[in-house]
Backbone as a ProteinNet text record, in pm:
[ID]
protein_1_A
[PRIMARY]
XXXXXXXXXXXXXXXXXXXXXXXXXXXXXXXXXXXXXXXXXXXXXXXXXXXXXXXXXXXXXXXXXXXXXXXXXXXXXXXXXXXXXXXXXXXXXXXXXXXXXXXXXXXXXXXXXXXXXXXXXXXXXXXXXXXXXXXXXXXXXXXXXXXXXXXXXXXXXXXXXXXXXXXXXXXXXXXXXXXXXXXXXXX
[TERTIARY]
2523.8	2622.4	2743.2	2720.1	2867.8	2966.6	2909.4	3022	3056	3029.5	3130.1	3290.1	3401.5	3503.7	3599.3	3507.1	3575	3475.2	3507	3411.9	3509.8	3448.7	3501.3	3458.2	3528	3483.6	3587.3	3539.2	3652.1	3627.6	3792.6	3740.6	3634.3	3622.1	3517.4	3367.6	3342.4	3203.5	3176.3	3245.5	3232.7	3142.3	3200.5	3208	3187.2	3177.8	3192.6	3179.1	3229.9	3235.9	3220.1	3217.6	3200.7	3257.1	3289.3	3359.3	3268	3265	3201.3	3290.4	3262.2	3355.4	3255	3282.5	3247.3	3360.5	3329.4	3420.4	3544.2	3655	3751.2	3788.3	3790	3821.7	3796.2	3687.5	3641.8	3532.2	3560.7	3425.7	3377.2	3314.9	3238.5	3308	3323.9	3372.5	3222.4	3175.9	3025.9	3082.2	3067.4	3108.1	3005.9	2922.6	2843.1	2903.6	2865.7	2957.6	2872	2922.7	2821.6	2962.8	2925	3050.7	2981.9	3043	2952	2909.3	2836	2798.6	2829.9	2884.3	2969.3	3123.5	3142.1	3304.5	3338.1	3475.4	3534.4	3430.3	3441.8	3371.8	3196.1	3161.2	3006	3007.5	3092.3	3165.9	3061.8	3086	3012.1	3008.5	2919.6	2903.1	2981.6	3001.3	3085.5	3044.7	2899.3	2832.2	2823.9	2847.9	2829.9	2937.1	2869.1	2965.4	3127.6	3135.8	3204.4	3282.7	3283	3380.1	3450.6	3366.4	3397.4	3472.2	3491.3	3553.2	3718.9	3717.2	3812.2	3913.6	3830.3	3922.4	3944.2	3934.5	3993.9	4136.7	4109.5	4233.2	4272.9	4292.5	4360.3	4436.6	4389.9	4454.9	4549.4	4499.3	4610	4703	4769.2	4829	4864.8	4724.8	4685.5	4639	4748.1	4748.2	4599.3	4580.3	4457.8	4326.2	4303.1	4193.3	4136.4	4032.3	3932.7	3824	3751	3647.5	3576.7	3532	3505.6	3597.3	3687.3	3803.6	3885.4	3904	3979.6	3864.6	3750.1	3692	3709.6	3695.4	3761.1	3879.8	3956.9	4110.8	4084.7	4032.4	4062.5	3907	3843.8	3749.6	3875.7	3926	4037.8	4148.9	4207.9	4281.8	4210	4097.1	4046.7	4031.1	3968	3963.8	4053.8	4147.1	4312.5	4326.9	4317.2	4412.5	4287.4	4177.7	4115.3	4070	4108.9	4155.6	4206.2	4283.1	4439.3	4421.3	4280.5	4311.9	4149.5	4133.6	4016.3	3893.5	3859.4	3734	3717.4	3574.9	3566.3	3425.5	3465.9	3396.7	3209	3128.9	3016.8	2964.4	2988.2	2994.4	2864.7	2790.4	2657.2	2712.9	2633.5	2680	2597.4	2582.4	2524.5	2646.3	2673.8	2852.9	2796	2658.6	2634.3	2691.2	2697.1	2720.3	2678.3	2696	2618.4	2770.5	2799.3	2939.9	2898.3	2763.9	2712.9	2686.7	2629	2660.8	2745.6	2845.5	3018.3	3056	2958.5	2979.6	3096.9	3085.2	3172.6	3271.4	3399.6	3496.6	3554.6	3575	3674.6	3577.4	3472.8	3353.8	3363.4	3399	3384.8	3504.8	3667.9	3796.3	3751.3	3682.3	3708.6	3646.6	3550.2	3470	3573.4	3619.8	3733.4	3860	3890.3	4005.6	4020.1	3895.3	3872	3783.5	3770.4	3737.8	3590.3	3504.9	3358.7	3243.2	3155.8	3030.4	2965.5	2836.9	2684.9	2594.7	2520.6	2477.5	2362.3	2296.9	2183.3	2145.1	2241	2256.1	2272	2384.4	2416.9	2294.6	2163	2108.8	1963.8	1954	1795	1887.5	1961.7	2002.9	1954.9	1954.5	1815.4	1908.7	1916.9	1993.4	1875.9	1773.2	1654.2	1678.7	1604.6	1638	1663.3	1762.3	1736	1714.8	1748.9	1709	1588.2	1484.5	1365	1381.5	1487	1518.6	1605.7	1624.4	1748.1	1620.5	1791.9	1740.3	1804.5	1918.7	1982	2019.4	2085.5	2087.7	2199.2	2211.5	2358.9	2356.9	2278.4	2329.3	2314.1	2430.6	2436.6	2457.8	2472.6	2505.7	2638.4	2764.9	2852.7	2964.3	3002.6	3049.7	3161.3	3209.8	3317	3210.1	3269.8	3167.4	3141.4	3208.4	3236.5	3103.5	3050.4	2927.3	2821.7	2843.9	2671.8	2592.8	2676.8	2596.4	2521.8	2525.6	2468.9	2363.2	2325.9	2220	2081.3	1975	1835.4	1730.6	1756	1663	1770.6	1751.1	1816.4	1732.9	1746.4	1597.1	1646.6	1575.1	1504.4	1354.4	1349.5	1195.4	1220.1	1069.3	950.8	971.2	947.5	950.2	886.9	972.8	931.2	855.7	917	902.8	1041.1	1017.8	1111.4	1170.6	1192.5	1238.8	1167.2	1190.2	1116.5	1253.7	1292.2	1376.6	1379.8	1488.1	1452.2	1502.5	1578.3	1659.2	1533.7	1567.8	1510.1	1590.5	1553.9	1639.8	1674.9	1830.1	1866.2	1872.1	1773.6	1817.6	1871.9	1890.2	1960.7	1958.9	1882	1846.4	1988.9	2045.1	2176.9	2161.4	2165.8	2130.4	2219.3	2255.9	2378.5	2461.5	2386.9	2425.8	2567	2490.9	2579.4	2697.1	2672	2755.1	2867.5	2829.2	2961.4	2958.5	2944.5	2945	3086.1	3187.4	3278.5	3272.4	3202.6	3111.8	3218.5	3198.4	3237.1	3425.1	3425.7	3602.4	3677	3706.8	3731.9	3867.9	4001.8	4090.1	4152.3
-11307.5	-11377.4	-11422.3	-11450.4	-11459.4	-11358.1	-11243.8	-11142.9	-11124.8	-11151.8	-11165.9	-11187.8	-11124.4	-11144.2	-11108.6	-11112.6	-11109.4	-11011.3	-11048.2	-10975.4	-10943.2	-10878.1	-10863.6	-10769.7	-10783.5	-10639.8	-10594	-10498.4	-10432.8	-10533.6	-10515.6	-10599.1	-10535.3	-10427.4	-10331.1	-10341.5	-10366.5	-10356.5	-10252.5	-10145.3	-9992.7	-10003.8	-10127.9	-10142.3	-10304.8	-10284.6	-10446.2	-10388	-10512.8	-10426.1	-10601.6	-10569.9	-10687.4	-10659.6	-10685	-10691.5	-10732.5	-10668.8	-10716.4	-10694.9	-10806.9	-10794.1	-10759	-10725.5	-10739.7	-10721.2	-10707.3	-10718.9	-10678	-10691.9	-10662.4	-10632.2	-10664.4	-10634	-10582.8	-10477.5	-10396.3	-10419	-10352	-10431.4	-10283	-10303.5	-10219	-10313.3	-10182.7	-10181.3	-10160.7	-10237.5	-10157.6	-10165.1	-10090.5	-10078.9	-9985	-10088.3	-10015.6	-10004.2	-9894.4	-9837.4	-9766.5	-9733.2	-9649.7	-9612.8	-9479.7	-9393.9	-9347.8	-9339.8	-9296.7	-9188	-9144.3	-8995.9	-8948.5	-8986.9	-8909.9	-8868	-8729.7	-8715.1	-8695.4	-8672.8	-8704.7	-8559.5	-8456.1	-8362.5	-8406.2	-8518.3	-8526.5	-8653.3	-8647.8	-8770.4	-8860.3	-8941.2	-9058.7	-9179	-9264.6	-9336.5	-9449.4	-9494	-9666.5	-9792	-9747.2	-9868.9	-9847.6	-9702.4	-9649.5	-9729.8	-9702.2	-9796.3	-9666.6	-9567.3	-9493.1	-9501.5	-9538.9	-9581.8	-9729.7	-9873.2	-9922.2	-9944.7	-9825.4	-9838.2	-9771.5	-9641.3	-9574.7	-9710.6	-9745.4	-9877	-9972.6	-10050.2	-10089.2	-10021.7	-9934.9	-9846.8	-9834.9	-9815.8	-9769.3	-9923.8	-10009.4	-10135.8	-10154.3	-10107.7	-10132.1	-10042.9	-9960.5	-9865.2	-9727.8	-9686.4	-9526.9	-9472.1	-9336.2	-9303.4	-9217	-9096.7	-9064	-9076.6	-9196.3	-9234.9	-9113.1	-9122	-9011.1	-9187.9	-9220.2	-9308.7	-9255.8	-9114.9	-9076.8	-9047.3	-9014.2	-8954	-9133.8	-9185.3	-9312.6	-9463.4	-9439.9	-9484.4	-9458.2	-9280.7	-9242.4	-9270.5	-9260.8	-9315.6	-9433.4	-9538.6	-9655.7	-9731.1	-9612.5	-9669.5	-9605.1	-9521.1	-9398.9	-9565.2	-9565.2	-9727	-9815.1	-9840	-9952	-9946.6	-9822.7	-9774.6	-9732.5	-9702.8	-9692.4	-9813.5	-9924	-10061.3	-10123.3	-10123.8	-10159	-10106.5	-9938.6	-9931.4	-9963.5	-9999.2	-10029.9	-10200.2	-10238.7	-10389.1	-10328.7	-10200.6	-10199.4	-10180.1	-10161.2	-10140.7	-10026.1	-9975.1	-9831.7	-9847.1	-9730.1	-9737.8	-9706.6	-9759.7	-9702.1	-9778.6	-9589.2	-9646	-9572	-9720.1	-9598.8	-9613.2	-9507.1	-9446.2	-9377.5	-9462.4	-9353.3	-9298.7	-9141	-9105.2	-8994.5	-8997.4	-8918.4	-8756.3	-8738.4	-8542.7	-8543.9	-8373.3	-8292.8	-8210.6	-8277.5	-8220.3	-8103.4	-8089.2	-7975.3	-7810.3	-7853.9	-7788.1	-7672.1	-7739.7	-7710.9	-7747.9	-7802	-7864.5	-7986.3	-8048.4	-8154.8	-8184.8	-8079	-8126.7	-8209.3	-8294.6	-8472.9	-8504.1	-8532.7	-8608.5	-8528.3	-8415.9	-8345.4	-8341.8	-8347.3	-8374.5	-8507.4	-8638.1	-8769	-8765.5	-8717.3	-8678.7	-8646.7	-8536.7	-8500	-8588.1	-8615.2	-8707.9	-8814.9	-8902.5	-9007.3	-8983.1	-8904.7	-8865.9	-8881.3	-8879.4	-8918.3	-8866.9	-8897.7	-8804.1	-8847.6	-8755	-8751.2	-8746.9	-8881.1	-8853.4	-8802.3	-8864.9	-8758.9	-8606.9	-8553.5	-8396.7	-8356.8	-8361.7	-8364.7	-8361	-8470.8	-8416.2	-8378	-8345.6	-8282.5	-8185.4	-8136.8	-7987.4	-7968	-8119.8	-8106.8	-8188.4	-8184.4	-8220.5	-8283.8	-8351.7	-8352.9	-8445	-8433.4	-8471.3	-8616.8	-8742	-8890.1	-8913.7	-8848.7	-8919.1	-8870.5	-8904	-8890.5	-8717.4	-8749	-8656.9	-8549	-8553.8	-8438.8	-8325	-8247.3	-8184.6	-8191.5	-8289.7	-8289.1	-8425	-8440.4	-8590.9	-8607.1	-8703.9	-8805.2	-8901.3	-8979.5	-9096.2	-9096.3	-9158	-9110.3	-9200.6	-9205.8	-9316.1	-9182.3	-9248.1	-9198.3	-9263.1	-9244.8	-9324.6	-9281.6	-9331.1	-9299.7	-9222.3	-9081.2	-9003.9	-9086.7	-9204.3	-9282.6	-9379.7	-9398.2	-9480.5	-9422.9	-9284.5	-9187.9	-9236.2	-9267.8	-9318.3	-9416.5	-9526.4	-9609	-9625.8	-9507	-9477.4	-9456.7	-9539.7	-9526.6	-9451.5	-9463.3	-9404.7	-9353.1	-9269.1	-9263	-9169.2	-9237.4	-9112.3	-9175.8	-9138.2	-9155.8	-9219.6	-9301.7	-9360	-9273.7	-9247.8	-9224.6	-9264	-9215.1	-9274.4	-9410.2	-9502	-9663.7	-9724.8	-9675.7	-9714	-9851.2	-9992.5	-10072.9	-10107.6	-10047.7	-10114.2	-10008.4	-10067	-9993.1	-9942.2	-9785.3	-9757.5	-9591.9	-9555.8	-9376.1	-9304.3	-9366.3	-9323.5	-9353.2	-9275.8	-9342.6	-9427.4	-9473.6	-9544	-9467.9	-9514.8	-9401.1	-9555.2	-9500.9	-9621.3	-9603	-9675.4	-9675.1	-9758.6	-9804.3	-9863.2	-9829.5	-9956.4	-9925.9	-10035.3	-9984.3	-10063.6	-10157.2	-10272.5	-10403.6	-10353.2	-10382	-10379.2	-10283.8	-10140.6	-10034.1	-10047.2	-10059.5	-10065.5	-10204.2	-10310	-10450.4	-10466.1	-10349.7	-10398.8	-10279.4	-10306.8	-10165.3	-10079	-10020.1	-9921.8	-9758.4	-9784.2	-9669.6	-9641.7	-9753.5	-9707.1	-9723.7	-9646.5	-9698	-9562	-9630	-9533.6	-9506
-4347.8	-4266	-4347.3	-4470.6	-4584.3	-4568.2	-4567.8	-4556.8	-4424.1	-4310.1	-4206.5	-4222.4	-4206.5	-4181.5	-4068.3	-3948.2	-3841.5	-3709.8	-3585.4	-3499.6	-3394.3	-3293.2	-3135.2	-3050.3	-2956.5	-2854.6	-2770.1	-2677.3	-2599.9	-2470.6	-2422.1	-2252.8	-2187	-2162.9	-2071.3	-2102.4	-2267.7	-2269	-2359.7	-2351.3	-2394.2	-2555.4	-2590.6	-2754.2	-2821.2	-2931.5	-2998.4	-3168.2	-3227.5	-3389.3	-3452.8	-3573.1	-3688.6	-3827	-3926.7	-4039.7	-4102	-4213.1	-4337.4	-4485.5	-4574.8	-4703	-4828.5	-4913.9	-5013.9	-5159.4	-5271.4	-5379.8	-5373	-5442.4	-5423.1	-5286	-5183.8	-5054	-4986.1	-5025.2	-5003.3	-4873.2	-4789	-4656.9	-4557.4	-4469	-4402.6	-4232	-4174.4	-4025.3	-3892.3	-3858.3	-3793.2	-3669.4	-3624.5	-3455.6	-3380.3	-3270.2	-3163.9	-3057	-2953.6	-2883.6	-2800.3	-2654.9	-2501	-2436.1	-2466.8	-2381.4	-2287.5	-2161.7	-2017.8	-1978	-1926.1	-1916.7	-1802.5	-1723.8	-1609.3	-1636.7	-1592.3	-1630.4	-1433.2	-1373.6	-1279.7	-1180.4	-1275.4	-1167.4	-1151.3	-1179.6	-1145.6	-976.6	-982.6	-883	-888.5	-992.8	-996.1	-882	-871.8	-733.2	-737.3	-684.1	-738.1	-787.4	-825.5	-912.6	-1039.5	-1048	-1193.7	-1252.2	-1455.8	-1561	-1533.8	-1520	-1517.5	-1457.9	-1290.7	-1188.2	-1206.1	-1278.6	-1343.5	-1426.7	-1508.6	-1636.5	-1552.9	-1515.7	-1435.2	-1321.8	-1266.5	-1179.8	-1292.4	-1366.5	-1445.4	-1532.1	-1609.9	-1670.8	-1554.9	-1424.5	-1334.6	-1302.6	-1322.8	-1283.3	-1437.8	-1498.6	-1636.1	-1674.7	-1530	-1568.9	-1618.1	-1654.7	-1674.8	-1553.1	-1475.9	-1378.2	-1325.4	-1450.2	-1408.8	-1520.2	-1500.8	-1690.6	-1656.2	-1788.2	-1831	-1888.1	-1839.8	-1968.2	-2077.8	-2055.7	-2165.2	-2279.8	-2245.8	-2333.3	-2422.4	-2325.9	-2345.6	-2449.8	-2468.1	-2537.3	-2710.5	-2721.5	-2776.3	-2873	-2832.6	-2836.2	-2907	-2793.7	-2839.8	-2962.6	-2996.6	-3079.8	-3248.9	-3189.3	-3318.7	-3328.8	-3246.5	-3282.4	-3381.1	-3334.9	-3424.6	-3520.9	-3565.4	-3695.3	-3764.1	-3725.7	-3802.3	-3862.6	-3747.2	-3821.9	-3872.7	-3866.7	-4006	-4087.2	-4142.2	-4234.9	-4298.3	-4244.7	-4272.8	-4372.7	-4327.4	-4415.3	-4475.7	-4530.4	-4619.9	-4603.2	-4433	-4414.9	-4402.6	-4387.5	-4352.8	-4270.5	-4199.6	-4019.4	-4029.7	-3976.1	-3966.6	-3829.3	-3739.7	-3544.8	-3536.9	-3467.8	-3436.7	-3235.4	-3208.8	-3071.2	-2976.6	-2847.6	-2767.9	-2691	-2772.9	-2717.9	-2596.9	-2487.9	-2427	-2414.1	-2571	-2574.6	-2706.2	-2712.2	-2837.9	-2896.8	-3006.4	-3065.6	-3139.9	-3174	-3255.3	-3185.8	-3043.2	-2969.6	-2891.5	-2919	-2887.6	-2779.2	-2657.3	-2535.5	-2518.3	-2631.4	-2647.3	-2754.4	-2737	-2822.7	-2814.1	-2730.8	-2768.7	-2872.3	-2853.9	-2964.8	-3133.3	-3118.5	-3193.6	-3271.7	-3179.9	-3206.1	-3282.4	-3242.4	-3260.8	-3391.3	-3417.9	-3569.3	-3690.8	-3658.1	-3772.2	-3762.7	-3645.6	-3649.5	-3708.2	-3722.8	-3837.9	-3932.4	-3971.4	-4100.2	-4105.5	-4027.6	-4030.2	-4029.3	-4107.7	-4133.2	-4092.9	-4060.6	-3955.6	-4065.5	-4159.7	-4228.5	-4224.4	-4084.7	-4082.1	-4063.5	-4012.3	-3985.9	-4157.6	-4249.9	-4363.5	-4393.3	-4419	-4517.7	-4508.1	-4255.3	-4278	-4219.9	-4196.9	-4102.4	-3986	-3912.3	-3771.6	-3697.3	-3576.6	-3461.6	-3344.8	-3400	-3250.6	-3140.8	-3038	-2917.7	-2893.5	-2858.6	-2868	-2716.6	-2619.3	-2484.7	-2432	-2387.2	-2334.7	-2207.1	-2128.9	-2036.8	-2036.6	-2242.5	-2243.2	-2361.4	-2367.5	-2509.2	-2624.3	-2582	-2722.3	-2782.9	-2929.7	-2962.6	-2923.1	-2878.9	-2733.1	-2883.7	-2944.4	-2965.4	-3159.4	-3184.7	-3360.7	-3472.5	-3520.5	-3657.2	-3717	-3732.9	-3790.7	-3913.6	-4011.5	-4095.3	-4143.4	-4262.3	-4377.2	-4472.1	-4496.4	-4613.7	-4748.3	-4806.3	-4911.6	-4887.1	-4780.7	-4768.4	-4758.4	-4758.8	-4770	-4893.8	-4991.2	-5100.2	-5100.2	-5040.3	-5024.5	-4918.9	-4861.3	-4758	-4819.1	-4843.7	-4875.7	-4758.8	-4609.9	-4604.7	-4426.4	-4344.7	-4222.5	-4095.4	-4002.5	-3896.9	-3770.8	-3702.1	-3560.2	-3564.6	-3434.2	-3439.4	-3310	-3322.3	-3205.8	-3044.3	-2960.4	-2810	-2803.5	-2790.3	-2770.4	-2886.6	-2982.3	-3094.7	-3120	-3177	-3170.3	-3045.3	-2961.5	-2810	-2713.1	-2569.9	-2488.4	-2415.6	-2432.3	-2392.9	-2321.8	-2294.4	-2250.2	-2363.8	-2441.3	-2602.1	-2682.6	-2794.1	-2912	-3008.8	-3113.2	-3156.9	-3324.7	-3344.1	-3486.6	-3598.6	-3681.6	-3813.6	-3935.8	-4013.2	-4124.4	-4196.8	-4308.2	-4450.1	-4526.3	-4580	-4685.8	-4815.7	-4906.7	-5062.1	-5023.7	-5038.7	-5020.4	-5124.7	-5271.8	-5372.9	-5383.5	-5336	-5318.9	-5262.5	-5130.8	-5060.9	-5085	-5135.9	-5102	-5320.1	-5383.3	-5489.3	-5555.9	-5469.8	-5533.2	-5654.7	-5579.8	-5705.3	-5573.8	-5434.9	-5329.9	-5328	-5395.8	-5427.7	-5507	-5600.2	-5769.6	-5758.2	-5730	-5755.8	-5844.7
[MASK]
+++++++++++++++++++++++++++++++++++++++++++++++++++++++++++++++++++++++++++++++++++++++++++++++++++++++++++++++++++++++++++++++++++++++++++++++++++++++++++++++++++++++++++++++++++++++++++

């Protein structure tokens, strides 16, 4: 809780993030995040988070939103400007698509666009299933490649393993030391 330097979230829900510092200025960006799984051709119902999210941006002026697309965007904002004061991003995500796939290039655009690695793909070469009713992994742990180092252990648990859910859950063990002891950025 020392290294806290700042928190928040989106109005919608979509998201929320926290700051962390360590030496020389150096800090970690964590941002969790649920992008919706309906796009406009599934004609979602009007209770859905999707129609939700769409009437809102529509009240703020964006003529025809996208929520999936516009989460996006505005998770790429955040991470620009705190860069910008030193942090670096690690978004875990249920971004409901498979960028590996090829089904989903915004997700896949949003990957390279901020510079971010899948450390778990990187280092089993395995993509396995996280929702109970799919076949592919929807939900991810993604970072700054500069913090792979500091990763001790990274997976998937088991069906209702840690929460009782239809996902599984993605974890991630990180040395402290490593990571808040600027050892990850020495220019």
């Amino acid at each position: 809780t020392a290294r806290i330097d700042g928190r928040g979230t989106d109005t919608m829900g979509r998201f929320c993030w926290y700051a962390l510092r360590g030496k020389r200025d150096e800090g970690v960006l964590v941002i969790v995040a649920y992008r919706v799984c309906h796009k406009a051709s599934d004609n979602p119902g009007p209770f859905t988070a999707y129609r939700q999210q769409h009437t809102y941006l529509r009240s703020e002026g964006i003529a025809n939103p996208n929520p999936r697309k516009q989460i996006l965007q505005d998770i790429t904002t955040l991470i620009s400007s705190k860069r910008e004061e030193g942090l670096r991003p690690i978004l875990m995500m249920d971004a409901n698509g498979d960028y590996l796939e090829g089904n989903d290039k915004e997700l896949r655009d949003f990957i390279n666009a901020n510079g971010l690695a899948d450390p778990f793909y990187d280092r089993f070469q395995i993509s396995p299933p996280t929702f109970i009713h799919g076949t592919k992994r929807i939900d991810y742990i993604f970072m700054d490649p500069s913090l792979t180092g500091a990763i001790k252990r990274i997976g998937y648990l088991g069906t209702h393993e840690g929460i009782f859910s239809d996902h599984v859950m993605a974890v991630m063990d990180m040395d402290e030391r490593t990571l808040f002891a600027s050892l990850l950025n020495r220019p």
